[in-house]
mmCIF file of the N, C-alpha and C atoms, coordinates in Angstrom:
data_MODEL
# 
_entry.id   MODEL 
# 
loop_
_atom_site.group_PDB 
_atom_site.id 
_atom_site.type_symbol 
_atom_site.label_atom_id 
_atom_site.label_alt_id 
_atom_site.label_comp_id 
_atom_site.label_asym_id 
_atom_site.label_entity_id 
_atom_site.label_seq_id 
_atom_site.pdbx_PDB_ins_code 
_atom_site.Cartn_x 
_atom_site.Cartn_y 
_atom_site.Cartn_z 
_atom_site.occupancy 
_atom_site.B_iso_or_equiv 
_atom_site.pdbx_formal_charge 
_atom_site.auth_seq_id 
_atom_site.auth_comp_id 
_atom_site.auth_asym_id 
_atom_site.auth_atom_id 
_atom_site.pdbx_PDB_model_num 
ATOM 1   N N  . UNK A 1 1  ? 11.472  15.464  37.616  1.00 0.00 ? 1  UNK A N  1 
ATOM 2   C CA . UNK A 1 1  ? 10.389  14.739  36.980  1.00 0.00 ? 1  UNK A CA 1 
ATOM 3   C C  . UNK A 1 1  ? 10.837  14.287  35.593  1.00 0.00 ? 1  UNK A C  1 
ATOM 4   N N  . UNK A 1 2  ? 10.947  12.846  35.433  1.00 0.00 ? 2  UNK A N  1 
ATOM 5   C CA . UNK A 1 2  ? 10.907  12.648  34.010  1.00 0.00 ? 2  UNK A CA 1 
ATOM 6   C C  . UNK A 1 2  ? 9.967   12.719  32.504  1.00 0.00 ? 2  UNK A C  1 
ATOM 7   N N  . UNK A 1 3  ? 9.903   13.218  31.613  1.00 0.00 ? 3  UNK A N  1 
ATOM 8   C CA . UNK A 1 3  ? 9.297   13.328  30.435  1.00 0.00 ? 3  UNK A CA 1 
ATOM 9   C C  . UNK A 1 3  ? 8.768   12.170  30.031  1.00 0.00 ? 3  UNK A C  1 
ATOM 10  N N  . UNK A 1 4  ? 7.238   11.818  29.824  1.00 0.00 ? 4  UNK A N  1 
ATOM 11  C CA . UNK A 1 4  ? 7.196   10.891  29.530  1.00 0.00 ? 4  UNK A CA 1 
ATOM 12  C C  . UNK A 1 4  ? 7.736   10.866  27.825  1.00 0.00 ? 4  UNK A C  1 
ATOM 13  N N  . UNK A 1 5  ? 7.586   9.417   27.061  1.00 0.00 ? 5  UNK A N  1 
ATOM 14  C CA . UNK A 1 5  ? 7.886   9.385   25.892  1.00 0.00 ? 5  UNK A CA 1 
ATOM 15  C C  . UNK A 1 5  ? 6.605   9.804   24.895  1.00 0.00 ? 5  UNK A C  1 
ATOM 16  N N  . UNK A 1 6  ? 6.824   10.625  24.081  1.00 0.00 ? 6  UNK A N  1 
ATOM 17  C CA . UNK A 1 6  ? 5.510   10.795  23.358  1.00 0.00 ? 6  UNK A CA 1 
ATOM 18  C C  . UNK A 1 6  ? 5.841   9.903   21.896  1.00 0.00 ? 6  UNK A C  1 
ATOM 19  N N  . UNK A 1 7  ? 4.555   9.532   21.290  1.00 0.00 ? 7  UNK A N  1 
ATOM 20  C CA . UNK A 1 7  ? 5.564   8.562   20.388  1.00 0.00 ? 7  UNK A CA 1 
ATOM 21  C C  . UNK A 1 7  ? 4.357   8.693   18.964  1.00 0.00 ? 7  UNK A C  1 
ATOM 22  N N  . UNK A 1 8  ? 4.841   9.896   18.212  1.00 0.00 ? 8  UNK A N  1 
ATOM 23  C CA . UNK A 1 8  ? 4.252   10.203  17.521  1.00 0.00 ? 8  UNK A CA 1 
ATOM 24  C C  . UNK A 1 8  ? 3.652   9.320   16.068  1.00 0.00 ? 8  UNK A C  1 
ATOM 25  N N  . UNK A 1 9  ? 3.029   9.201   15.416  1.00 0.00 ? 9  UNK A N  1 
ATOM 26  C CA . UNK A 1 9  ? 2.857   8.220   13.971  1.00 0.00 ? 9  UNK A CA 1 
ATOM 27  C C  . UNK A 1 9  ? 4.279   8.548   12.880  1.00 0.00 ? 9  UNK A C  1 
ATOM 28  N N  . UNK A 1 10 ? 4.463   7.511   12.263  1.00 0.00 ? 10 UNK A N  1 
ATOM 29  C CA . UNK A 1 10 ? 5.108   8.157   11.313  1.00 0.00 ? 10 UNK A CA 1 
ATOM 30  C C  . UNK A 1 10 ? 4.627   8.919   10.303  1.00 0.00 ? 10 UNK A C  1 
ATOM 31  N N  . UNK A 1 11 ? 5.362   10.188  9.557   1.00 0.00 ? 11 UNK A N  1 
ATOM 32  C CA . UNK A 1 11 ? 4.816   11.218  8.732   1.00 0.00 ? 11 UNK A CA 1 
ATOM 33  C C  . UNK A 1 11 ? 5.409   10.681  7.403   1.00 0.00 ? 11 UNK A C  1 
ATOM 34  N N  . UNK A 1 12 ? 6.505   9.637   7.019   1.00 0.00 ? 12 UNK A N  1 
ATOM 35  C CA . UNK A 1 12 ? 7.195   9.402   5.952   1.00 0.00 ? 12 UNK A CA 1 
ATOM 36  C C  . UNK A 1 12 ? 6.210   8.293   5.232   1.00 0.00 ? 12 UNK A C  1 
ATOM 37  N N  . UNK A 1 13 ? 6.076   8.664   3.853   1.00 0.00 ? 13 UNK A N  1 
ATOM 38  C CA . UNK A 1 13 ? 5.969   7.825   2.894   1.00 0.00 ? 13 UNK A CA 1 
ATOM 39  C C  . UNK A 1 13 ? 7.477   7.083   2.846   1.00 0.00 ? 13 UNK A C  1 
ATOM 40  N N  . UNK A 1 14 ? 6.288   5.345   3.156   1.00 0.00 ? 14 UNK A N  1 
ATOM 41  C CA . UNK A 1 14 ? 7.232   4.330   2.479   1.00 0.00 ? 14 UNK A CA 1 
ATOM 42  C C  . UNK A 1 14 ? 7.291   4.091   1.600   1.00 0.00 ? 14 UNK A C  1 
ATOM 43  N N  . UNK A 1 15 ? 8.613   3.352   0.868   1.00 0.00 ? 15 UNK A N  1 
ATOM 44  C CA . UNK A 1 15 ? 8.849   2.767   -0.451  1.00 0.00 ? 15 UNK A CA 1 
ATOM 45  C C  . UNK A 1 15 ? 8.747   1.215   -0.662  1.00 0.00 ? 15 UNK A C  1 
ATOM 46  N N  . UNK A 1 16 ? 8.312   0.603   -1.595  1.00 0.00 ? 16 UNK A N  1 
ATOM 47  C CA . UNK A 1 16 ? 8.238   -0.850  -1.885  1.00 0.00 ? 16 UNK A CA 1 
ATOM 48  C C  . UNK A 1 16 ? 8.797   -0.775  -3.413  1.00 0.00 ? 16 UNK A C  1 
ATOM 49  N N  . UNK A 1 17 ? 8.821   -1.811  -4.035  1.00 0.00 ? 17 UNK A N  1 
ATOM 50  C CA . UNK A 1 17 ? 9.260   -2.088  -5.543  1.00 0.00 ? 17 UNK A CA 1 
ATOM 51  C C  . UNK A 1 17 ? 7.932   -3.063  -5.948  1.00 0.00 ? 17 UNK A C  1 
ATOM 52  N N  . UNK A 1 18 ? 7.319   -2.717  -7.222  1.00 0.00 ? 18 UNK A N  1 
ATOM 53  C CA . UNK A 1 18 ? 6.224   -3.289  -7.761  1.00 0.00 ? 18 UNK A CA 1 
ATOM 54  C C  . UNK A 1 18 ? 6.429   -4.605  -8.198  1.00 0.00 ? 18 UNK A C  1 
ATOM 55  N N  . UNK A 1 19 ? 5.733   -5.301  -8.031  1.00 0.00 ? 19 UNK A N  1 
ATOM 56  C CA . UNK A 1 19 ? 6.059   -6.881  -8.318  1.00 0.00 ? 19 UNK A CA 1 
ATOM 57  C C  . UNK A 1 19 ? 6.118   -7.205  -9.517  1.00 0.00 ? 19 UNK A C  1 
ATOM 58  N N  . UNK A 1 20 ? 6.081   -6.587  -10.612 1.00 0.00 ? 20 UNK A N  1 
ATOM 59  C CA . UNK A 1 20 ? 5.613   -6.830  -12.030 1.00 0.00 ? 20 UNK A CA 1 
ATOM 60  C C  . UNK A 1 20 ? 6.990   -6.233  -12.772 1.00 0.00 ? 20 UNK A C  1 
ATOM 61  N N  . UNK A 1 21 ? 7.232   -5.058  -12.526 1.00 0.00 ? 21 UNK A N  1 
ATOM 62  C CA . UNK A 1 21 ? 8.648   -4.089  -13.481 1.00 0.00 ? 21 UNK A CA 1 
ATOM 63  C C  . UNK A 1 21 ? 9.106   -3.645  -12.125 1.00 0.00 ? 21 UNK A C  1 
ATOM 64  N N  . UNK A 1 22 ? 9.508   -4.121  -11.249 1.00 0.00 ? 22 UNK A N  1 
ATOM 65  C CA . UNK A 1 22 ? 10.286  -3.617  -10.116 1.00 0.00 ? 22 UNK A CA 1 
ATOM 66  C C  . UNK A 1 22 ? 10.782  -1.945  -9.838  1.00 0.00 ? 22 UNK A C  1 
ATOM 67  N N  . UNK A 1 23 ? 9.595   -1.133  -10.379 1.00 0.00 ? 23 UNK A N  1 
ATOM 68  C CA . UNK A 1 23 ? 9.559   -0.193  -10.107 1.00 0.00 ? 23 UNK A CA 1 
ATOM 69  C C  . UNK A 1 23 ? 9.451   0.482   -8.992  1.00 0.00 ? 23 UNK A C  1 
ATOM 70  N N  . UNK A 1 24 ? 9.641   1.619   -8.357  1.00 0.00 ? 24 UNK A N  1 
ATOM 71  C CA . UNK A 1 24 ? 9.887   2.011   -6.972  1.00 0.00 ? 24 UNK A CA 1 
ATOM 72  C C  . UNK A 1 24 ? 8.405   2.637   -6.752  1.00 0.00 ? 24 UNK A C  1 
ATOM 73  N N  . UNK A 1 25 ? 7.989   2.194   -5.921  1.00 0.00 ? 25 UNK A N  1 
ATOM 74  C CA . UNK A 1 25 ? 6.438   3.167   -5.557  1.00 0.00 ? 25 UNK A CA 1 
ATOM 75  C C  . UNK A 1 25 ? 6.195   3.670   -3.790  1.00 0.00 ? 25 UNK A C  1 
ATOM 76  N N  . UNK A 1 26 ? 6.190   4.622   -3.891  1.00 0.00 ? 26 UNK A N  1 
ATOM 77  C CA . UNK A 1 26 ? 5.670   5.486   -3.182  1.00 0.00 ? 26 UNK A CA 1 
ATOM 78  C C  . UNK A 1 26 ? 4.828   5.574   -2.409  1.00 0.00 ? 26 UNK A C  1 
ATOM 79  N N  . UNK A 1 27 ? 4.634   4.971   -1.253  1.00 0.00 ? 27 UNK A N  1 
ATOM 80  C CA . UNK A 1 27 ? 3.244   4.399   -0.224  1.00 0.00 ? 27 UNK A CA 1 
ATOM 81  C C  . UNK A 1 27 ? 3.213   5.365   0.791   1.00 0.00 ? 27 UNK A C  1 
ATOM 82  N N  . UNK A 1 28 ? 2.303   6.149   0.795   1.00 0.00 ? 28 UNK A N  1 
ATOM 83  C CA . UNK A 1 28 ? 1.937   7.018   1.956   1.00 0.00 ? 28 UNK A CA 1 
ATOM 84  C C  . UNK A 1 28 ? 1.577   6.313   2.718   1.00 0.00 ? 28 UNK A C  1 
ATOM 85  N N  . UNK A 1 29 ? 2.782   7.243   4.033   1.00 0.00 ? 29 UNK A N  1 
ATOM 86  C CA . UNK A 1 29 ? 2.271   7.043   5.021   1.00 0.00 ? 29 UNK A CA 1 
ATOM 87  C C  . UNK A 1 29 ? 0.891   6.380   5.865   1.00 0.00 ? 29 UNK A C  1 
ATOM 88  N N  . UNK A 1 30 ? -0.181  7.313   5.664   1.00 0.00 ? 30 UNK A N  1 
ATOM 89  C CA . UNK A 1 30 ? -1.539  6.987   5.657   1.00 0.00 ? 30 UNK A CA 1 
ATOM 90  C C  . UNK A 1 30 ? -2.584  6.076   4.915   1.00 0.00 ? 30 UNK A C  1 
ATOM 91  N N  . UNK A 1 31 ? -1.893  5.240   4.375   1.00 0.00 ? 31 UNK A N  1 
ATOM 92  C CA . UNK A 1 31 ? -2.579  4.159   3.464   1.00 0.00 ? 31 UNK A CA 1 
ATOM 93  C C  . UNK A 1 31 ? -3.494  3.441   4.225   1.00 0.00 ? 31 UNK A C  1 
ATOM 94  N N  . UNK A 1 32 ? -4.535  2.832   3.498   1.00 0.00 ? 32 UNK A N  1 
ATOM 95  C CA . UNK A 1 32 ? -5.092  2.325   4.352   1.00 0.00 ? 32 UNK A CA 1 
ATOM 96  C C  . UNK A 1 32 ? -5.520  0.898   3.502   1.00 0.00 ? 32 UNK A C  1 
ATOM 97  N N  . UNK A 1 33 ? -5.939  -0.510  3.983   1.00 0.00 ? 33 UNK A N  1 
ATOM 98  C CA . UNK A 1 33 ? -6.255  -1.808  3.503   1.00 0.00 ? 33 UNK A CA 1 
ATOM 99  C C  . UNK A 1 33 ? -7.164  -1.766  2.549   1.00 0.00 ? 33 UNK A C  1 
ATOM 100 N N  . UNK A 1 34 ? -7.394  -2.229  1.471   1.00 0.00 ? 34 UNK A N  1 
ATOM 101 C CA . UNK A 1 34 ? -8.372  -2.057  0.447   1.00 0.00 ? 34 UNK A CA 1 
ATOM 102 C C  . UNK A 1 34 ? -7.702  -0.951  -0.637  1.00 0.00 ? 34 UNK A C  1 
ATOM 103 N N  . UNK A 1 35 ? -6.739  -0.222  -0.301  1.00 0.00 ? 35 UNK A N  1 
ATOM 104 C CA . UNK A 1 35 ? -6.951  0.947   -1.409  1.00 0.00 ? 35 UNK A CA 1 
ATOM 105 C C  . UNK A 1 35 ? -5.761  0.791   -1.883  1.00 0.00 ? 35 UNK A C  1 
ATOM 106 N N  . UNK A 1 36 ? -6.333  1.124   -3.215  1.00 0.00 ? 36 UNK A N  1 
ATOM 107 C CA . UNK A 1 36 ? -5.784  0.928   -4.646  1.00 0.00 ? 36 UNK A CA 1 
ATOM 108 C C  . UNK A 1 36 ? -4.851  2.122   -5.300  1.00 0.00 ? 36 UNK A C  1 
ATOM 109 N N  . UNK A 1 37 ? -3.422  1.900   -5.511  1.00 0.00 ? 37 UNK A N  1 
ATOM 110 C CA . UNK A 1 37 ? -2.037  2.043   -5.897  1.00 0.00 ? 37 UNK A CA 1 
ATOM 111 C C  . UNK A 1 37 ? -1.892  1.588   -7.133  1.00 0.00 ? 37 UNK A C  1 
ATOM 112 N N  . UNK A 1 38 ? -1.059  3.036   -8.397  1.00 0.00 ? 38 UNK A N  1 
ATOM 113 C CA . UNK A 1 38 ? -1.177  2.731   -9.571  1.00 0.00 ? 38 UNK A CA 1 
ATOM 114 C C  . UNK A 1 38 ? 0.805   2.136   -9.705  1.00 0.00 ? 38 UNK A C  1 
ATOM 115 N N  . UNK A 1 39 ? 0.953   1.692   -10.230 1.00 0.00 ? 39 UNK A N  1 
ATOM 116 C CA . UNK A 1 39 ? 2.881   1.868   -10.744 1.00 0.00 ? 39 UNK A CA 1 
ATOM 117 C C  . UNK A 1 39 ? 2.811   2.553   -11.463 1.00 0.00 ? 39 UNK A C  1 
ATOM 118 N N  . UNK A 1 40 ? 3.846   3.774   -11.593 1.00 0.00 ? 40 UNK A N  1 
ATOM 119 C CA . UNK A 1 40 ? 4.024   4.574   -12.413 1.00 0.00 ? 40 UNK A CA 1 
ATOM 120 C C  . UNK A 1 40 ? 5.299   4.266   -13.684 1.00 0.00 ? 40 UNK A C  1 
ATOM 121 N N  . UNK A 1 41 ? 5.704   2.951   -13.155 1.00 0.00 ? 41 UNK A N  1 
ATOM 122 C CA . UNK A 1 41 ? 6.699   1.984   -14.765 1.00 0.00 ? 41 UNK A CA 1 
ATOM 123 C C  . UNK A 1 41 ? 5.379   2.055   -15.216 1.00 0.00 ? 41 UNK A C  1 
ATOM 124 N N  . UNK A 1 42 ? 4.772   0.791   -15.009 1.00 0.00 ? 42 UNK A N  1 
ATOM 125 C CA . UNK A 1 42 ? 3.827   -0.280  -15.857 1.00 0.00 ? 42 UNK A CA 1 
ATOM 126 C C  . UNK A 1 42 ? 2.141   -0.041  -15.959 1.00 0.00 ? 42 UNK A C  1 
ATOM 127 N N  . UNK A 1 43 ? 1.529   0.703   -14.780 1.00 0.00 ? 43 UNK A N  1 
ATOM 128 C CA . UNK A 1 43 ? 0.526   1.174   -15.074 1.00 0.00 ? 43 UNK A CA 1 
ATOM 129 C C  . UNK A 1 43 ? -0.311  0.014   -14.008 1.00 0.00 ? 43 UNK A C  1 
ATOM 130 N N  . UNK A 1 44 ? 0.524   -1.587  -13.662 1.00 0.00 ? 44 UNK A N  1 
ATOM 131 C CA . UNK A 1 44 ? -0.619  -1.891  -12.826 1.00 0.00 ? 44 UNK A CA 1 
ATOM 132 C C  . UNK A 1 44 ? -1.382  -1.620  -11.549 1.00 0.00 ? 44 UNK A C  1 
ATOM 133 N N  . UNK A 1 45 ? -1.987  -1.919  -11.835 1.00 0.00 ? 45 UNK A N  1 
ATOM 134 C CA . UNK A 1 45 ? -3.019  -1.585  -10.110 1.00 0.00 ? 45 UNK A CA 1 
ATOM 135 C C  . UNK A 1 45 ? -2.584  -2.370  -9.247  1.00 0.00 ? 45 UNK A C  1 
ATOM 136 N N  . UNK A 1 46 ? -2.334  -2.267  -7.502  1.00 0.00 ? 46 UNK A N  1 
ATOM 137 C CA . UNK A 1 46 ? -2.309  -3.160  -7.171  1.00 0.00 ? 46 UNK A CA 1 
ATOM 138 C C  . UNK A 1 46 ? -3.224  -2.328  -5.755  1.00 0.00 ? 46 UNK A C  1 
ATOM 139 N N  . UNK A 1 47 ? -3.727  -3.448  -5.372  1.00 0.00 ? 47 UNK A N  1 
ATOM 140 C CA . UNK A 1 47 ? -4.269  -3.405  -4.055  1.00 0.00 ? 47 UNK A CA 1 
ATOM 141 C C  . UNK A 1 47 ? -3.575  -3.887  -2.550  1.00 0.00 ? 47 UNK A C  1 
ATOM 142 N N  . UNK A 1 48 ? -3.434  -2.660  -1.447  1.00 0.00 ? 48 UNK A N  1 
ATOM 143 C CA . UNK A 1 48 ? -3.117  -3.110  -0.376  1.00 0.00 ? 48 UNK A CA 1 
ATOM 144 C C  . UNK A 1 48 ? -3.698  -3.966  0.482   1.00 0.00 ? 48 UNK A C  1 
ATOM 145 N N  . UNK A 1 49 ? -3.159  -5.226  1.126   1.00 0.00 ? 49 UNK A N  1 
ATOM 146 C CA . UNK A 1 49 ? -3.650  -6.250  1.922   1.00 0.00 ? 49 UNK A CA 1 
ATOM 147 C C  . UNK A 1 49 ? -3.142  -5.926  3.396   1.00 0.00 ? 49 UNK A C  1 
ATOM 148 N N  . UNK A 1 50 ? -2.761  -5.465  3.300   1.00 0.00 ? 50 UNK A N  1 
ATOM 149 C CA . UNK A 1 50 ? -2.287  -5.294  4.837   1.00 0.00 ? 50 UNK A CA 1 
ATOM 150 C C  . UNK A 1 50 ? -1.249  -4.147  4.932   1.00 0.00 ? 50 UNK A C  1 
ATOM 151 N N  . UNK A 1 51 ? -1.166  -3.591  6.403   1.00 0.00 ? 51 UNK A N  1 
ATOM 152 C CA . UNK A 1 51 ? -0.469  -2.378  6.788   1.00 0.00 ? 51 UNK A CA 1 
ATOM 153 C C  . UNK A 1 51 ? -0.073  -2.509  7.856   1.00 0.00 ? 51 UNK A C  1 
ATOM 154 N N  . UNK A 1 52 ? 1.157   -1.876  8.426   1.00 0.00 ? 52 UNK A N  1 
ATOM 155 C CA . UNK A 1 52 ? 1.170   -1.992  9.734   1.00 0.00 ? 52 UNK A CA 1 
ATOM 156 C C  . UNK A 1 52 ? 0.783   -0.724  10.922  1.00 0.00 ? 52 UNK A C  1 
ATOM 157 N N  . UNK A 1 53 ? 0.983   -1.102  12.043  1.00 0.00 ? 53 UNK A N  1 
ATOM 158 C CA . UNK A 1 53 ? 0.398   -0.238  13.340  1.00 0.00 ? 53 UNK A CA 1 
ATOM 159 C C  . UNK A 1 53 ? 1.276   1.350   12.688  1.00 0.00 ? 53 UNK A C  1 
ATOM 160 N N  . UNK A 1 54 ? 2.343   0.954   12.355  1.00 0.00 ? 54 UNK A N  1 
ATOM 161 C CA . UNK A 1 54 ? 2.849   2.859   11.523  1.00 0.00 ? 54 UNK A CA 1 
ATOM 162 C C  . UNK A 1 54 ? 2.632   3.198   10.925  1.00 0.00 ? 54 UNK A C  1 
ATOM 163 N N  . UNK A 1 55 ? 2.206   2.715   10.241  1.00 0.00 ? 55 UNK A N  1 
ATOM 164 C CA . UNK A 1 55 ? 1.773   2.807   8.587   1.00 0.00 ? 55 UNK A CA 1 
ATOM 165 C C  . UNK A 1 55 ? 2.712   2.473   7.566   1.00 0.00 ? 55 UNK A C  1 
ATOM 166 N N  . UNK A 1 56 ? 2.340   2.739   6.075   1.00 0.00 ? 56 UNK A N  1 
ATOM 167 C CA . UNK A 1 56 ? 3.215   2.269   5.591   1.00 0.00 ? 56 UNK A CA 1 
ATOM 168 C C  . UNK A 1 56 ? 2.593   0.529   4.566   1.00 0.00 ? 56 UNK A C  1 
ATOM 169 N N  . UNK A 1 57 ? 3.089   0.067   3.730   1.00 0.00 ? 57 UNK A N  1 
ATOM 170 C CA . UNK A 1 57 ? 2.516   -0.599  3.222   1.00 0.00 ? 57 UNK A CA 1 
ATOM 171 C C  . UNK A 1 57 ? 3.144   -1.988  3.695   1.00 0.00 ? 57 UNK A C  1 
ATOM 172 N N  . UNK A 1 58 ? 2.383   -3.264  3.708   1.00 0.00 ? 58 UNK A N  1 
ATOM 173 C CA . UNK A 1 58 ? 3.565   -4.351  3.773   1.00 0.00 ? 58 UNK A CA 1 
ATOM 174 C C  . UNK A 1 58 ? 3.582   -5.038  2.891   1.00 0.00 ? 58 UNK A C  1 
ATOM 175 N N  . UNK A 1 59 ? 1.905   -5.499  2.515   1.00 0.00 ? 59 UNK A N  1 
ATOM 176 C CA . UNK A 1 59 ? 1.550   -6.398  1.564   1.00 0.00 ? 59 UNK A CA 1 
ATOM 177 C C  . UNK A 1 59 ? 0.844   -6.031  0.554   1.00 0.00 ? 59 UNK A C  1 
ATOM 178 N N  . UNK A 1 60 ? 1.467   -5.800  -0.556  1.00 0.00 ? 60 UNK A N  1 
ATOM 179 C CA . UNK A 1 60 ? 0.597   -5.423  -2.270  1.00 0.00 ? 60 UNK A CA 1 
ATOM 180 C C  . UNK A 1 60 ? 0.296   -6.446  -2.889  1.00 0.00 ? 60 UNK A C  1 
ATOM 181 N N  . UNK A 1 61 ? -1.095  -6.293  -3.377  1.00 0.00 ? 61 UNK A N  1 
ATOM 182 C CA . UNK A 1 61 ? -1.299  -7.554  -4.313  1.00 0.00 ? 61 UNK A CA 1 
ATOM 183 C C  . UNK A 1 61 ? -1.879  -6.950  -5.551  1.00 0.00 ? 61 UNK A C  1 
ATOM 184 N N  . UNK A 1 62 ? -2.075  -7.618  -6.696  1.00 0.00 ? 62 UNK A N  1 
ATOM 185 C CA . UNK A 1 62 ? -2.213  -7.315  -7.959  1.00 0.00 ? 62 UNK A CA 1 
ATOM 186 C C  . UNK A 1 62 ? -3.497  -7.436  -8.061  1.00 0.00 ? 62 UNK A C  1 
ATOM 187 N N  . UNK A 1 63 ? -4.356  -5.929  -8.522  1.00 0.00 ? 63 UNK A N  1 
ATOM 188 C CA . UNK A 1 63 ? -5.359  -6.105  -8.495  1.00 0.00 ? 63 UNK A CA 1 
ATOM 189 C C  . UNK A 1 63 ? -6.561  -6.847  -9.399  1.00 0.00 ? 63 UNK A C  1 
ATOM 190 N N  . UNK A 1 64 ? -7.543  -8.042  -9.472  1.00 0.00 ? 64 UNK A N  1 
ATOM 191 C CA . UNK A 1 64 ? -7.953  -8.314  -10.035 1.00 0.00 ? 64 UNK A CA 1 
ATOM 192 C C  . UNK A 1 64 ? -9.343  -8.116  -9.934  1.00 0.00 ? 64 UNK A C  1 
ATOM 193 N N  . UNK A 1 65 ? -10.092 -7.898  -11.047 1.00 0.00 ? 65 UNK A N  1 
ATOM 194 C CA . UNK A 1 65 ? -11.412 -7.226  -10.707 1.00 0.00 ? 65 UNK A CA 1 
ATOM 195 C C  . UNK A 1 65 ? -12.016 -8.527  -11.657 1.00 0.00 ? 65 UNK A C  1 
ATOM 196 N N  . UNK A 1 66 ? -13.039 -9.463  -10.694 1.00 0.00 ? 66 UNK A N  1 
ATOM 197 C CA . UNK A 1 66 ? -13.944 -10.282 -11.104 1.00 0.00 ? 66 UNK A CA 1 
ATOM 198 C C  . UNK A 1 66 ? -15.034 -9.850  -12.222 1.00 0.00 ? 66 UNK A C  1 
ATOM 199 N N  . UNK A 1 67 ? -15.126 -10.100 -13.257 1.00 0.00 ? 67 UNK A N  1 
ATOM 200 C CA . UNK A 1 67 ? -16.164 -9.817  -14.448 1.00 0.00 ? 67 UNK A CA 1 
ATOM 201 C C  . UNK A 1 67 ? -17.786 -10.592 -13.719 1.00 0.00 ? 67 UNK A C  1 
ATOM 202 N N  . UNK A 1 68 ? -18.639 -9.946  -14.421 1.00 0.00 ? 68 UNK A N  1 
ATOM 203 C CA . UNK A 1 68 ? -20.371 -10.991 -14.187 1.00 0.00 ? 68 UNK A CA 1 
ATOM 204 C C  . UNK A 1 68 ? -20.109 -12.110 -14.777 1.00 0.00 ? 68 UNK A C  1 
ATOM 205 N N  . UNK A 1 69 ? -20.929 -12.553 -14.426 1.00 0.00 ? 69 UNK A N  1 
ATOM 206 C CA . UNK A 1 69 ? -21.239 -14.406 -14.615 1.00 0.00 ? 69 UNK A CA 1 
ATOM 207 C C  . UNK A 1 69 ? -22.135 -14.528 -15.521 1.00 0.00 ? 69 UNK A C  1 
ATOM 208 N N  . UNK A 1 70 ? -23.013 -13.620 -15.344 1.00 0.00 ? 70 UNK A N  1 
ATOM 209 C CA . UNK A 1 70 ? -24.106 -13.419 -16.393 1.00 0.00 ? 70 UNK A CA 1 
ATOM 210 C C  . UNK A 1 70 ? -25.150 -15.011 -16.678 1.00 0.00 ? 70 UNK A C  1 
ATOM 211 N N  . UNK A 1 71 ? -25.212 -15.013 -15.501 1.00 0.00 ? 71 UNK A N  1 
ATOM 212 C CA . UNK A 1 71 ? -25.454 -16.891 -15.718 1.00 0.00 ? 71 UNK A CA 1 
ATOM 213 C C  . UNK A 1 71 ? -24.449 -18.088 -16.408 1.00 0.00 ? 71 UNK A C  1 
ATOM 214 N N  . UNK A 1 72 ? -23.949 -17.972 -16.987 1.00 0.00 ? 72 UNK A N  1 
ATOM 215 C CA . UNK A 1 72 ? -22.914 -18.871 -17.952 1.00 0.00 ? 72 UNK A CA 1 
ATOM 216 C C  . UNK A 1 72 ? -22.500 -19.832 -17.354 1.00 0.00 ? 72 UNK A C  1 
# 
């Protein structure tokens, strides 16, 4: 009888380089879309846009947080 393949998630934090001071950052494994990643060079925020089926980060974007309008 053959074994089937079991094909577990990955457990490794990936690495990317920050778009701003090309610093190395640290993306768990378990990340998920929407959530927010500090750089530990430069301090910016960036927000994940996308992930893949393993996890892991693909797409970081720089987070910008819209101010009120306040009517103006």
């Amino acid at each position: 009888m053959i074994n089937p393949v079991i094909s577990f998630p990955q457990n490794k934090d990936s690495k990317t380089k920050c778009p701003d001071c090309e610093s190395e950052l640290n993306v768990p494994f378990n990340i998920e879309k929407g959530e927010i990643i500090s750089c530990p060079g430069c301090g910016l925020e960036l927000e994940v846009k996308s992930v893949n089926a393993g996890g892991g980060c693909v797409d970081l974007q720089e987070l910008i947080i819209e101010g009120e309008d306040w009517g103006e």
